[in-house]
Backbone as JSON, one array per atom type, in Angstrom:
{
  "sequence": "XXXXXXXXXXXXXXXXXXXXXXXXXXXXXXXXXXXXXXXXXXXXXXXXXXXXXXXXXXXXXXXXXXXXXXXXXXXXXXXXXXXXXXXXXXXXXXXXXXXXXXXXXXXXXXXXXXXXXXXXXXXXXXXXXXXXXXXXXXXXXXXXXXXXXXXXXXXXXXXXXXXXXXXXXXXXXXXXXXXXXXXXXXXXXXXXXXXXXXXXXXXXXXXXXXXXXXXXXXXXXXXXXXXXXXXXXXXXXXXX",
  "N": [[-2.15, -1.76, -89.56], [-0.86, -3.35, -87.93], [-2.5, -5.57, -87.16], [-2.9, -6.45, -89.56], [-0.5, -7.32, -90.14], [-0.56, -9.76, -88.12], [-2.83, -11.52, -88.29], [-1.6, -12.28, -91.15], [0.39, -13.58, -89.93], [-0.64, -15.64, -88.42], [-2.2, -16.9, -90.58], [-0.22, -17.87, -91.89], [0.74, -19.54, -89.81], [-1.75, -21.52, -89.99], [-1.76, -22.27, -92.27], [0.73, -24.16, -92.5], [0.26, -26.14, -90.59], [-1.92, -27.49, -91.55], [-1.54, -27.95, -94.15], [0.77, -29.39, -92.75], [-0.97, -31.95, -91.66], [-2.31, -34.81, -91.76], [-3.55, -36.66, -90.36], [-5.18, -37.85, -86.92], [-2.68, -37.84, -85.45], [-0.77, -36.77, -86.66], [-1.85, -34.41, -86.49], [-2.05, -33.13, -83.74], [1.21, -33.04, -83.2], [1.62, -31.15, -85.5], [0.19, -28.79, -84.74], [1.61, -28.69, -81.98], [4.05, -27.78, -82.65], [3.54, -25.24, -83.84], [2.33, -23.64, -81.69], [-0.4, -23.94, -81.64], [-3.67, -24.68, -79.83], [-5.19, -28.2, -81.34], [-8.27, -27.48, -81.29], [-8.48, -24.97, -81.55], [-8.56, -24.24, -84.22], [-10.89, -24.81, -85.57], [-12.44, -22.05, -84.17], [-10.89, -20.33, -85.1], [-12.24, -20.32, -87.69], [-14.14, -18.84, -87.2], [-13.55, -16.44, -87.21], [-14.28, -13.73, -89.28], [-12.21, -12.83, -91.5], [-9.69, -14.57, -91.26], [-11.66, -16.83, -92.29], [-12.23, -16.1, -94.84], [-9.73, -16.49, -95.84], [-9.4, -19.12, -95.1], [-11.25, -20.38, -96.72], [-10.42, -19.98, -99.43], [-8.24, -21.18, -99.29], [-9.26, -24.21, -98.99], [-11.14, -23.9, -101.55], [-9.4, -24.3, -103.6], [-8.38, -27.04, -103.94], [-10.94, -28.84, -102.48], [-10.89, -31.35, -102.43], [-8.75, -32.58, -101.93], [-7.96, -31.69, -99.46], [-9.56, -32.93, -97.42], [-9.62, -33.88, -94.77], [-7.86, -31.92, -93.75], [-10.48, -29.94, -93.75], [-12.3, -31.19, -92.63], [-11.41, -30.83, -89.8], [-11.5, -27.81, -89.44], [-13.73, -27.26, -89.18], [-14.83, -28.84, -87.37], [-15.62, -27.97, -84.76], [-17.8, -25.95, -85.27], [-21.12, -25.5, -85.54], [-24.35, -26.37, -87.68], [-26.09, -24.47, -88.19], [-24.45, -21.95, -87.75], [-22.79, -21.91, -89.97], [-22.07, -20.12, -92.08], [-24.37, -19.86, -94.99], [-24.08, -19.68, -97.47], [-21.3, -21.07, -97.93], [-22.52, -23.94, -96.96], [-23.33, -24.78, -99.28], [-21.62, -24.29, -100.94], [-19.54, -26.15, -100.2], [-21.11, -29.14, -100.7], [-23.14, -28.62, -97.72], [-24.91, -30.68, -95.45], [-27.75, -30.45, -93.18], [-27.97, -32.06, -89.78], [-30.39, -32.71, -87.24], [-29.14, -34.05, -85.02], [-27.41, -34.35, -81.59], [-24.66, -34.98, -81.96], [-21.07, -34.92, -82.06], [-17.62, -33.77, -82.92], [-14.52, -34.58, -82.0], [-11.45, -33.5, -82.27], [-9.26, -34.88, -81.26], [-7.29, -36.58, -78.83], [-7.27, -38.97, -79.25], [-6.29, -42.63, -78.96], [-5.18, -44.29, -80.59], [-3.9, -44.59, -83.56], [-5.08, -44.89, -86.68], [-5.2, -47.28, -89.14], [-4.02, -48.5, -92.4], [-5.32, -50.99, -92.79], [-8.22, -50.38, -92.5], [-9.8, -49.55, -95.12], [-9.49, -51.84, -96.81], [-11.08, -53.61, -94.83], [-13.66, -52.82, -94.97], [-13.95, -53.2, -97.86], [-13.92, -55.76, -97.59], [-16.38, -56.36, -95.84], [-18.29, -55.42, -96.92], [-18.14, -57.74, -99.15], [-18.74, -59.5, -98.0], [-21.37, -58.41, -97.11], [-22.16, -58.29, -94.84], [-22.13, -57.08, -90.82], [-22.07, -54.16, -90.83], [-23.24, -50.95, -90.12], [-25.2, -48.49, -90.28], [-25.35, -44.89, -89.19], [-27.35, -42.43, -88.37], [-27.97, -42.02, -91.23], [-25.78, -41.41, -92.48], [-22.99, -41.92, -90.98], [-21.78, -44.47, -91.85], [-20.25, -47.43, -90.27], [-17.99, -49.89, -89.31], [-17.93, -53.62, -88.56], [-15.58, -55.15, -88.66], [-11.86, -54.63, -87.79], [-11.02, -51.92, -86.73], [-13.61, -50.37, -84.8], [-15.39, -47.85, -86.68], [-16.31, -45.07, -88.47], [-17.47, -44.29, -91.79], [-17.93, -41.27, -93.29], [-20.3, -40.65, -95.25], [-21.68, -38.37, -96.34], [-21.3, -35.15, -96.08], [-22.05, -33.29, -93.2], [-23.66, -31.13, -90.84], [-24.57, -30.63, -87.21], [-26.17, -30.0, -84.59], [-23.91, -28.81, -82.69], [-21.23, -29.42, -83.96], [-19.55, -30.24, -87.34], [-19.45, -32.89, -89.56], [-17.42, -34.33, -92.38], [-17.38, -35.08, -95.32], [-16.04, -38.34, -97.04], [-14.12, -39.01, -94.59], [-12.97, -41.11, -92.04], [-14.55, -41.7, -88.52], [-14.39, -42.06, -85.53], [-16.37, -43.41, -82.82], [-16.64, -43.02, -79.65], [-16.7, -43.18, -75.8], [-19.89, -43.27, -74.71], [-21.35, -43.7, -77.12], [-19.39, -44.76, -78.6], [-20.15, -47.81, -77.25], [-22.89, -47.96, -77.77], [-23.3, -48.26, -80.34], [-21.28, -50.54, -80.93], [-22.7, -52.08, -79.43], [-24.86, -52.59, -81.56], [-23.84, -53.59, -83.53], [-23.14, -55.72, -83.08], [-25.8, -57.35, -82.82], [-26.67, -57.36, -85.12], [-27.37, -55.07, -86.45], [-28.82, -52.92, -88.73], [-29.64, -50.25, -89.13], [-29.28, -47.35, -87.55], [-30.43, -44.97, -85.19], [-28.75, -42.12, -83.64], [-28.67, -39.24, -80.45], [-26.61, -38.25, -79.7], [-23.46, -38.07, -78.71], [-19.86, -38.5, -79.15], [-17.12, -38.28, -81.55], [-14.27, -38.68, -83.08], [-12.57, -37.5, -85.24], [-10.16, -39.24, -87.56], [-8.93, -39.49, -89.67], [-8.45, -38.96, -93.29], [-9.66, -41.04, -96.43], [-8.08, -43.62, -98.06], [-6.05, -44.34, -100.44], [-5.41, -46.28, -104.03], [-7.51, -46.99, -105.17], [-9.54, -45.58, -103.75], [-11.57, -44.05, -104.17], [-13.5, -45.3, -105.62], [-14.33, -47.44, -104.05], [-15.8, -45.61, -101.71], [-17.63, -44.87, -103.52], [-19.18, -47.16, -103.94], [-19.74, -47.56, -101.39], [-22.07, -45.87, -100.72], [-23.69, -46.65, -102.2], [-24.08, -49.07, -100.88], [-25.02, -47.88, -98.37], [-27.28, -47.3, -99.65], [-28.67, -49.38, -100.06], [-27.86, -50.25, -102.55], [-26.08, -52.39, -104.16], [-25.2, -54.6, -105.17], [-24.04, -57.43, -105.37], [-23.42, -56.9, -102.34], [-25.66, -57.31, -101.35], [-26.51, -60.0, -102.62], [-24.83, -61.28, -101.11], [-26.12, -60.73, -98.39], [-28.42, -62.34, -98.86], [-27.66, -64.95, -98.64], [-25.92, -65.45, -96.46], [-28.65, -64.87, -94.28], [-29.8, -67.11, -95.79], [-28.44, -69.24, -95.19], [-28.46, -69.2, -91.98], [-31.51, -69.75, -91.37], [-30.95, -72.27, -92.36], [-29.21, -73.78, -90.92], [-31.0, -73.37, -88.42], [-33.49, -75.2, -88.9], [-31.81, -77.43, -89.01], [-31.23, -77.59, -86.42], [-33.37, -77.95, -85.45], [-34.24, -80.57, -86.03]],
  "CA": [[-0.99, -2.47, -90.09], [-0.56, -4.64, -87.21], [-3.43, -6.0, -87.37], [-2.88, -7.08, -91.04], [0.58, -8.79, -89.5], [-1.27, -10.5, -86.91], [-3.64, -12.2, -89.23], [-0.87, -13.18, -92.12], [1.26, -14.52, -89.01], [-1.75, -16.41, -87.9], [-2.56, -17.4, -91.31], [0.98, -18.46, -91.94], [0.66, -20.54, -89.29], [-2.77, -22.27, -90.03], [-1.63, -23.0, -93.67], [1.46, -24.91, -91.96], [-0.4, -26.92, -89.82], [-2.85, -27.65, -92.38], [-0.5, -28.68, -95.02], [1.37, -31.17, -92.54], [-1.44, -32.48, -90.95], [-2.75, -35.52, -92.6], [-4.12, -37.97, -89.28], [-5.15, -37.1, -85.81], [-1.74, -37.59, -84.21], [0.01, -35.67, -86.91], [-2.49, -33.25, -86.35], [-1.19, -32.64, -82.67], [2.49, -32.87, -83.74], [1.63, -29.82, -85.98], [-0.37, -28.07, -83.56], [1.69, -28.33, -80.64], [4.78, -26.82, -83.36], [2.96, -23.45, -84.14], [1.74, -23.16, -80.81], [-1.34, -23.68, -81.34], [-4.31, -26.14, -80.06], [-6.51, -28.42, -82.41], [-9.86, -26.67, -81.02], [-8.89, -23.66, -81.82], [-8.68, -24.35, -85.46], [-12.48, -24.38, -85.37], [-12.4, -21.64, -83.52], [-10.68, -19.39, -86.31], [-12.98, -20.35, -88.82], [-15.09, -18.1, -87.38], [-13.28, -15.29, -87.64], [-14.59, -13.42, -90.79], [-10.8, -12.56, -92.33], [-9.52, -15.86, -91.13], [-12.4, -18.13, -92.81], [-12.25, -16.42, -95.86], [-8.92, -17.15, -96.32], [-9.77, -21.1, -95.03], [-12.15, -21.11, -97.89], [-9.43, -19.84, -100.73], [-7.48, -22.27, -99.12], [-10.03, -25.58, -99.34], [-11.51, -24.22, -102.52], [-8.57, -24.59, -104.38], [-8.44, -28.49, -103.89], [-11.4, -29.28, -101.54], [-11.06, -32.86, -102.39], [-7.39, -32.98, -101.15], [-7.94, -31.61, -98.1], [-11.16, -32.89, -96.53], [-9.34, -34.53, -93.41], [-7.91, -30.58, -93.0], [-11.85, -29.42, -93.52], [-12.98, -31.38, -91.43], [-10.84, -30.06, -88.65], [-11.57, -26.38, -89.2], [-15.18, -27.37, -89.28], [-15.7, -30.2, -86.25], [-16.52, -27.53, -83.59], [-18.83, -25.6, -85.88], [-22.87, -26.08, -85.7], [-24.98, -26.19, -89.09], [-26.2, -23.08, -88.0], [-22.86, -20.79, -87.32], [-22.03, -21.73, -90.84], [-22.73, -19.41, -93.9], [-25.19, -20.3, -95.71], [-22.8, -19.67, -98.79], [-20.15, -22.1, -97.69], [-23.2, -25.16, -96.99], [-23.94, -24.79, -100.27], [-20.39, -24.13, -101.36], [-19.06, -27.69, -100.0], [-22.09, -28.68, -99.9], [-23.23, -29.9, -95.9], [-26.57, -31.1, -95.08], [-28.55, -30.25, -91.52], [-28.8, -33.53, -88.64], [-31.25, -32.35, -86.16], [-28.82, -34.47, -83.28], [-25.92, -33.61, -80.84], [-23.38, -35.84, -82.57], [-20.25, -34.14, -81.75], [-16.53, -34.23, -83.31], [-13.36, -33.78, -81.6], [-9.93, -33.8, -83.4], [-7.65, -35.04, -80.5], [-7.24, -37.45, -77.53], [-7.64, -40.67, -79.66], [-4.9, -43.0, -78.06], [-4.65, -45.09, -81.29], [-3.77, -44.55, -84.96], [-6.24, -45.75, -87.68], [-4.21, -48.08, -90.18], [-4.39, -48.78, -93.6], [-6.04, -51.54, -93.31], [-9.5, -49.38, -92.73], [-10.51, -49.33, -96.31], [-9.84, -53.51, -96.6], [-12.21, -54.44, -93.69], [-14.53, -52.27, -95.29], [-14.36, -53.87, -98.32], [-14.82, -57.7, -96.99], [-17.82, -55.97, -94.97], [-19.44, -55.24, -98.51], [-18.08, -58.49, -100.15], [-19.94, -60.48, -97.55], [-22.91, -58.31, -96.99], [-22.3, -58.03, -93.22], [-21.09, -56.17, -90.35], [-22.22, -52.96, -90.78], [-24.06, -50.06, -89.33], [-25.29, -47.04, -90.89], [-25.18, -44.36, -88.21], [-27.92, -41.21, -88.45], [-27.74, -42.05, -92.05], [-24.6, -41.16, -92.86], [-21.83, -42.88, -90.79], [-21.48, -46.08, -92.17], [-19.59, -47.6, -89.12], [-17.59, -51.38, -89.46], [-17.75, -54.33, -87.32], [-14.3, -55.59, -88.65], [-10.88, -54.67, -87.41], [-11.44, -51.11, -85.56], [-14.85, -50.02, -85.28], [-14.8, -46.63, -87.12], [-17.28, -44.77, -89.25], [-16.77, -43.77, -92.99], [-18.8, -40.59, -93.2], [-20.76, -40.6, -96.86], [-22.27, -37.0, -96.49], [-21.27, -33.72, -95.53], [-23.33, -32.74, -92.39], [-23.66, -30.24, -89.31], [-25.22, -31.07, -86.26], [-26.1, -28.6, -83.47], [-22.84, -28.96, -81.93], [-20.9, -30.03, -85.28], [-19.36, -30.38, -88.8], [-18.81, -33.6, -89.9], [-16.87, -33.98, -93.76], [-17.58, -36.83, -96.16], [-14.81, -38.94, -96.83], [-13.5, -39.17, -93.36], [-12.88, -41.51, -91.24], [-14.55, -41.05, -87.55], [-14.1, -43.08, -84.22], [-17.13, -43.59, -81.76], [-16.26, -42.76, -77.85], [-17.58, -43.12, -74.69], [-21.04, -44.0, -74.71], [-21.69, -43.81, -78.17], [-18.84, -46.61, -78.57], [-21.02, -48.84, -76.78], [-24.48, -48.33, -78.43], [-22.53, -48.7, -82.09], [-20.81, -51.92, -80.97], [-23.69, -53.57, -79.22], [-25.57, -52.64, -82.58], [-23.47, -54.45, -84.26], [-23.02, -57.8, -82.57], [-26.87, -57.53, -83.36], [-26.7, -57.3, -86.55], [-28.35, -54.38, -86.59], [-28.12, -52.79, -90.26], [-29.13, -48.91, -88.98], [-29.8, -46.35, -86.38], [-30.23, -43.1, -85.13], [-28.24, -41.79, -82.67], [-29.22, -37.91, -80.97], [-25.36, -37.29, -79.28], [-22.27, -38.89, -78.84], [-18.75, -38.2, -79.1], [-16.97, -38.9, -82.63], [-12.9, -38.34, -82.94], [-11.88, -37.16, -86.92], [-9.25, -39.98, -87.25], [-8.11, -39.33, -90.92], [-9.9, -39.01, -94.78], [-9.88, -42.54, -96.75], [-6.86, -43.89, -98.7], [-5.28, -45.81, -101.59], [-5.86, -45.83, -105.28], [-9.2, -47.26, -105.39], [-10.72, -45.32, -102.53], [-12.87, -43.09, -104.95], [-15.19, -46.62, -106.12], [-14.65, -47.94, -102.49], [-16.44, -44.77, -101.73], [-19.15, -44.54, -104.0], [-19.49, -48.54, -103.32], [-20.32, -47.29, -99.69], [-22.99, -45.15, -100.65], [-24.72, -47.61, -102.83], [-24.66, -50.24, -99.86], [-26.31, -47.26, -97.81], [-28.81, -47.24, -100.29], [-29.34, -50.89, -100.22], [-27.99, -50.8, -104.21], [-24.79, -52.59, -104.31], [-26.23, -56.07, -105.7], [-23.1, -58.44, -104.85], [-23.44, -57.31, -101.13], [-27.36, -58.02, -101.54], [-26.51, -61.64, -102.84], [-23.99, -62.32, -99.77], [-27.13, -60.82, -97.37], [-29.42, -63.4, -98.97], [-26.52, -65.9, -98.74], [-26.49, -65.18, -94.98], [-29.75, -65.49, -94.33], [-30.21, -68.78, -95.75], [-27.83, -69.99, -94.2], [-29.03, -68.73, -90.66], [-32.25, -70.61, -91.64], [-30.8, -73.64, -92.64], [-28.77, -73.96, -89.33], [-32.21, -73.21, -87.41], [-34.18, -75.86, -89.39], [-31.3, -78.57, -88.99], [-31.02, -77.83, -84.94], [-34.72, -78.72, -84.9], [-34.69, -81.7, -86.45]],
  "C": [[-0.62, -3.64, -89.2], [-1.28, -5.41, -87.09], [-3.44, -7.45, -88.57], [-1.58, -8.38, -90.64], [0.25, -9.8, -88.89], [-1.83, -11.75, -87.63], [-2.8, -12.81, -90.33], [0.22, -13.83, -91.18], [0.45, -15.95, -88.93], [-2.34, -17.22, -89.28], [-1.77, -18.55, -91.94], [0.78, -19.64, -91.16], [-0.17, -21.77, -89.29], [-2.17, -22.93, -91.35], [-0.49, -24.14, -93.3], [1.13, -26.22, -91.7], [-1.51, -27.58, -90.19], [-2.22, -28.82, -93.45], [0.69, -29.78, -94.65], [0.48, -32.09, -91.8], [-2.3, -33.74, -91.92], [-3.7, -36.66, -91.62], [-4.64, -36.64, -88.11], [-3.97, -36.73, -84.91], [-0.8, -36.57, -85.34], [-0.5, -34.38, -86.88], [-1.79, -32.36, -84.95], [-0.09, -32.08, -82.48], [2.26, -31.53, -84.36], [1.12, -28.3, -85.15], [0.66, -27.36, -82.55], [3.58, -27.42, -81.42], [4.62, -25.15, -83.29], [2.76, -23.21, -82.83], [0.64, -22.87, -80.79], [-2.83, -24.74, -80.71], [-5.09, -26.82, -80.8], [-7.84, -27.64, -82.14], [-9.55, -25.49, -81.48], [-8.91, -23.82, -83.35], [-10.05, -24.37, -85.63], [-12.81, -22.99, -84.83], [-12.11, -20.48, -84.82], [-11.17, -19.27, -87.19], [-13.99, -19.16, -88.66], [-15.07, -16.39, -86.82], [-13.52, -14.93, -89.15], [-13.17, -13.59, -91.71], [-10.0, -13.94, -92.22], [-10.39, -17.07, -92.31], [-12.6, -17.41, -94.37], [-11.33, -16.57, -96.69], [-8.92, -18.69, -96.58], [-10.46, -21.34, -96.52], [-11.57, -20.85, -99.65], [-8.89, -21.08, -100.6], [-8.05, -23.65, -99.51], [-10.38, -25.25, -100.47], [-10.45, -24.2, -103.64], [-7.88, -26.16, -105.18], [-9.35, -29.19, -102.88], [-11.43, -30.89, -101.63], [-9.73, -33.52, -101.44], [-7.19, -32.67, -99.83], [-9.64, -31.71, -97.41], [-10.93, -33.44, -95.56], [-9.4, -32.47, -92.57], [-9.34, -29.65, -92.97], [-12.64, -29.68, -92.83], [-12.51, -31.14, -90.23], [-11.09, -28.72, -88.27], [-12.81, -26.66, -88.53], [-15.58, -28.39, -88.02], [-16.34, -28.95, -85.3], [-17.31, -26.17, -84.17], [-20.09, -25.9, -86.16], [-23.26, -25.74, -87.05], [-25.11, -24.78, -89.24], [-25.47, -22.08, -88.56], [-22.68, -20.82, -88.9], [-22.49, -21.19, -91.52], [-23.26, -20.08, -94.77], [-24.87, -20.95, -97.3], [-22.23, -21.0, -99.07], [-21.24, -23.83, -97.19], [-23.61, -25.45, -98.18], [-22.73, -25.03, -101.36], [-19.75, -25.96, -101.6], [-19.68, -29.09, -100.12], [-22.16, -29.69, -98.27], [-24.8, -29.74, -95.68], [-26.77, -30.76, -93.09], [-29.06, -31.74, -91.01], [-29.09, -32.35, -87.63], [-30.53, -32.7, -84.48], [-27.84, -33.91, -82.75], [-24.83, -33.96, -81.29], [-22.05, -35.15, -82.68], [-18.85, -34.46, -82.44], [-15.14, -33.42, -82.48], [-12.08, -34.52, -82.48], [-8.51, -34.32, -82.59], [-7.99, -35.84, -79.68], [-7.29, -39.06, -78.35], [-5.9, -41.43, -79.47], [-4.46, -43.81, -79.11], [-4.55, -44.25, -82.51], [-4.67, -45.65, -85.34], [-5.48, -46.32, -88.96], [-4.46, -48.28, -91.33], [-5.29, -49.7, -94.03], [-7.66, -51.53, -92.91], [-10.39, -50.0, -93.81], [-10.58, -51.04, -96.68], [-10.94, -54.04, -96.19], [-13.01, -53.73, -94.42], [-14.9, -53.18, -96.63], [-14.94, -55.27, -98.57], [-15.69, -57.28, -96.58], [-18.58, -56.48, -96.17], [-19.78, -56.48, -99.03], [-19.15, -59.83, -99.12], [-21.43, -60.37, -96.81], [-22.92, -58.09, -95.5], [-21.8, -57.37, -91.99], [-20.59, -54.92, -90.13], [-23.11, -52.06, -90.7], [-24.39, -48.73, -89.55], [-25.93, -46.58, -89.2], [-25.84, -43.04, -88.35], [-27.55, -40.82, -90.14], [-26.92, -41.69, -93.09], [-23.17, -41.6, -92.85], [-22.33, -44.03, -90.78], [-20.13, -46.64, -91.66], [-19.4, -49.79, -89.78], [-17.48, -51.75, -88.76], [-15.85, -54.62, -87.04], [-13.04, -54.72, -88.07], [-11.74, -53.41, -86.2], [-12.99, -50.68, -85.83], [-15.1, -48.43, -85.59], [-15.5, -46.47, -88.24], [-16.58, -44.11, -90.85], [-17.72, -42.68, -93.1], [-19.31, -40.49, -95.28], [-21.55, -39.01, -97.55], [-21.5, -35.86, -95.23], [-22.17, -33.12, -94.62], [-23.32, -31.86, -91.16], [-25.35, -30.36, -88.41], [-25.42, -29.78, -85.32], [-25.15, -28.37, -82.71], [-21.71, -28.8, -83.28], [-20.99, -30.31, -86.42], [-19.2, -31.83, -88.8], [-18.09, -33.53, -91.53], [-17.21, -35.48, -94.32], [-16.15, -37.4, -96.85], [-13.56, -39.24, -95.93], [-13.78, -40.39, -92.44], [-13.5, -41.02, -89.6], [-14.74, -42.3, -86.35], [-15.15, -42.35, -83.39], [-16.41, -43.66, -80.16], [-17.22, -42.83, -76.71], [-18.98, -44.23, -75.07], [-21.67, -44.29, -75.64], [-20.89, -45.23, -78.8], [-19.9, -47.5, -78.35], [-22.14, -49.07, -77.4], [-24.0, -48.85, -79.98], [-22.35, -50.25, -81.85], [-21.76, -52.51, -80.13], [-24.97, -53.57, -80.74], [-24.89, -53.64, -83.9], [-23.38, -55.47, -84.11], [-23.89, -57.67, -82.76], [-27.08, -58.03, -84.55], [-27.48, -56.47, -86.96], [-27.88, -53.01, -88.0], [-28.32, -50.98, -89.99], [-29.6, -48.03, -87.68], [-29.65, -45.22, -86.35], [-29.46, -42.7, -83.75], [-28.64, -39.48, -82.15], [-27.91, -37.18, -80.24], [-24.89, -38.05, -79.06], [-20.94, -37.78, -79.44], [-18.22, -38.75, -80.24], [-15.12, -38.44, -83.02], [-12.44, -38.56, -84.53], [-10.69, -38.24, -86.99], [-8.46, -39.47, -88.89], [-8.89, -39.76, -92.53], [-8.96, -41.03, -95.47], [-8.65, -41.88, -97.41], [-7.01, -44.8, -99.15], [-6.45, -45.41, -102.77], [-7.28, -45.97, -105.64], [-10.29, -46.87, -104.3], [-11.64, -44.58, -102.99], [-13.74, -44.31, -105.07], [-15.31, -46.61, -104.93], [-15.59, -46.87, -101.86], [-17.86, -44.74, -101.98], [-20.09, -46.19, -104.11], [-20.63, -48.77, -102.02], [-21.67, -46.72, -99.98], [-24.03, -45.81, -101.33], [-25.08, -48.61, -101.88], [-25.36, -49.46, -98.97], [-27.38, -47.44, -98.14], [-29.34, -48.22, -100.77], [-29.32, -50.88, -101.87], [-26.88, -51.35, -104.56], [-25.14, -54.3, -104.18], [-24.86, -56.77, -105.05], [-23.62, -58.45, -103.25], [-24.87, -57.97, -100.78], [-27.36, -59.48, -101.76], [-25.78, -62.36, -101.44], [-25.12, -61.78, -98.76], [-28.14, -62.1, -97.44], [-28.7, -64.29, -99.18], [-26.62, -66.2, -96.96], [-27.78, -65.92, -94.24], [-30.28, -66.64, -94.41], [-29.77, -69.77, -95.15], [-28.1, -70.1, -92.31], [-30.3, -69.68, -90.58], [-32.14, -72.09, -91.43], [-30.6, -74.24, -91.92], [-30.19, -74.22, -88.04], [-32.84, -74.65, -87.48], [-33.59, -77.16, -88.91], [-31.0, -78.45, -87.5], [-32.42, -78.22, -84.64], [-35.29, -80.18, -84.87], [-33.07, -82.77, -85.65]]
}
């Protein structure tokens, strides 16, 4: 019987902290309420009685909460997870270390995210697919849109999330981009859940993204070969 209390206290509390958490810093704010820390929310998932409440809980609206899924899920490996539940949500297997933490990020990620993303597209440039999944922007902050559901040997990531590059992984992203370098693989790094996409048109903006992954999103294709010629043209007329 106490037992059973223990667990609907504890559950009580996760659904709380779940249901006001919408960013990384209101994630904390909720956290540091219940008394409890973001890591451990990963951490409970993998309690049996715990995670199969989590998964009443997400499958009831997993679309509405995929910032709070990807929180249960960052310090979870492909592995660890039930076979069930990869299939369930679904999440694909990366082979690298690529890691997610849900706290320490010293900034807020702003609305205007999903914007820069779209000028990226509208002029074809500026962006960095990341272990074929994070599709990372040069413009405002540099900050990945994740397009697939994936676990790493360390890590969950969630699709439709927002995720921020750290440390040393920062650095290889953003010198890949002043390149102009269109993708890469990365096999570890540090990645900070910042918050799932927003605003009315973030479902196309979305599936927009996943077509410019897949090199099928013809407008941005016309501003690459727009680019290009222009890069040329410049070359041709400094020679002469």
């Amino acid at each position: 019987m106490v037992e059973k209390v223990e667990a609907q206290d504890i559950n009580g509390k996760i659904s709380a902290v779940l249901r006001g958490a919408y960013d990384v810093h209101s994630l904390q704010n909720q956290c540091r309420q219940a008394g409890i820390f973001p890591s451990q929310l990963s951490d409970l998932f993998k309690n049996p009685e715990i995670r199969d409440y989590l998964v009443n809980f997400f499958g009831k609206d997993p679309k509405k909460y995929l910032y709070q899924l990807g929180v249960v899920l960052s310090g979870n490996s492909y592995d660890s997870l039930d076979p069930l539940m990869r299939t369930y949500f679904p999440i694909m297997q990366d082979n690298s270390k690529l890691s997610v933490k849900t706290y320490n990020s010293i900034w807020e990620l702003c609305s205007l995210s999903e914007a820069y993303l779209r000028r990226s597209f509208d002029r074809g440039d500026g962006l960095v697919l990341v272990n074929e999944r994070l599709l990372t922007k040069k413009r405002g902050y540099k900050v990945a849109l994740c397009l697939e559901s994936f676990g790493t040997e360390t890590s969950t990531f969630i699709r439709g999330n927002w995720y921020e590059p750290e440390g040393e992984a920062r650095k290889v992203v953003k010198e890949a981009l002043s390149k102009g370098t269109r993708t890469m693989m990365l096999d570890e790094g540090d990645w900070v859940l910042m918050r799932p996409m927003e605003g009315n048109d973030s479902d196309a903006l979305f599936e927009r993204a996943k077509r410019f992954a897949k090199g099928e999103d013809t407008r941005s294709l016309i501003e690459q070969a727009k680019n290009r010629a222009i890069v040329i043209f410049q070359k041709v007329r400094t020679k002469h």
